[in-house]
N, C-alpha and C positions, 0 to 999 in steps of 0.2 A: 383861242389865244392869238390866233395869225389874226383875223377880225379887229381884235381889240390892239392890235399894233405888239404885240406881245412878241416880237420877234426872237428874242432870246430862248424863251418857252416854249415857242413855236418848234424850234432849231431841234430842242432836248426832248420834247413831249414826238417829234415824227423818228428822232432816233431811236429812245424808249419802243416806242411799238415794233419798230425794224427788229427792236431785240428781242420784245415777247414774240412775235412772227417768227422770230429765227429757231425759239427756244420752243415752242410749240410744231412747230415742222423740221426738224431736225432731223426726227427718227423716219419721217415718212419716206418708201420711196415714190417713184414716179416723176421730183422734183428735182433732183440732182443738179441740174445746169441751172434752172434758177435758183435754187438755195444754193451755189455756188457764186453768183453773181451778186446775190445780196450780200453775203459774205465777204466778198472780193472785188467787186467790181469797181473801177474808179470814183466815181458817184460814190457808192457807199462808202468808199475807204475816207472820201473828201466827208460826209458826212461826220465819219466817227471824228476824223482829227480835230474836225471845225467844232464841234460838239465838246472834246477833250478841254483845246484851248480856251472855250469860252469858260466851262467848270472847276479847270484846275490851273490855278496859278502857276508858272515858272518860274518867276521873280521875286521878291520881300512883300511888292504888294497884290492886290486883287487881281486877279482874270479882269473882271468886268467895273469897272465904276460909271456912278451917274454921268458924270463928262464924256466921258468913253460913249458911252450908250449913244449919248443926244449927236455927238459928233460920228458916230458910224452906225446912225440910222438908217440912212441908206443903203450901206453895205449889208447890215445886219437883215432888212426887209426885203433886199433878195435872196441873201443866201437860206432865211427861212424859206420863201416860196420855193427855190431851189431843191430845199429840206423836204417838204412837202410834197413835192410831186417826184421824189423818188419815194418817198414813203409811200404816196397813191399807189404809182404802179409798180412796187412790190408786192404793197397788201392786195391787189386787183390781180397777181398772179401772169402779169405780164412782163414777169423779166427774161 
């Protein structure tokens, strides 16, 4: 998705696994401080909001439209990479 410029899917798809990761190491111990971190950590907290706002409207109209997109594609193509490499080094077990 990041590849193909997908940065919106990019954004949800490294959230989504932070959530299967969470929901599959939950019960373990050993992990405490990092499954506290992904849980909580600023990063991820920015993750989920940024993630909220793009899926769920506030307003009458859309989260997201075509205009939106094209004009904060830049914005959008960091905060994926952003998205990304906290997703890497959660699922890499280095938080």
């Amino acid at each position: 998705a990041f590849a193909a410029g997908l940065w919106i899917a990019a954004l949800v798809l490294a959230q989504a696994a932070l959530d299967a990761e969470l929901a599959e190491t939950a019960g373990e111990g050993g992990g405490a401080a990092a499954l506290n971190e992904r849980r909580h950590g600023s990063g991820y907290a920015w993750l989920r909001r940024r993630r909220n706002a793009l899926l769920h409207a506030d307003g009458p109209g859309p989260a997201v439209t075509s205009a939106g997109r094209a004009a904060d594609a830049p914005a959008l193509e960091r905060d994926a990479r952003r998205a990304l490499e906290l997703a890497a080094k959660a699922l890499a077990g280095r938080v």
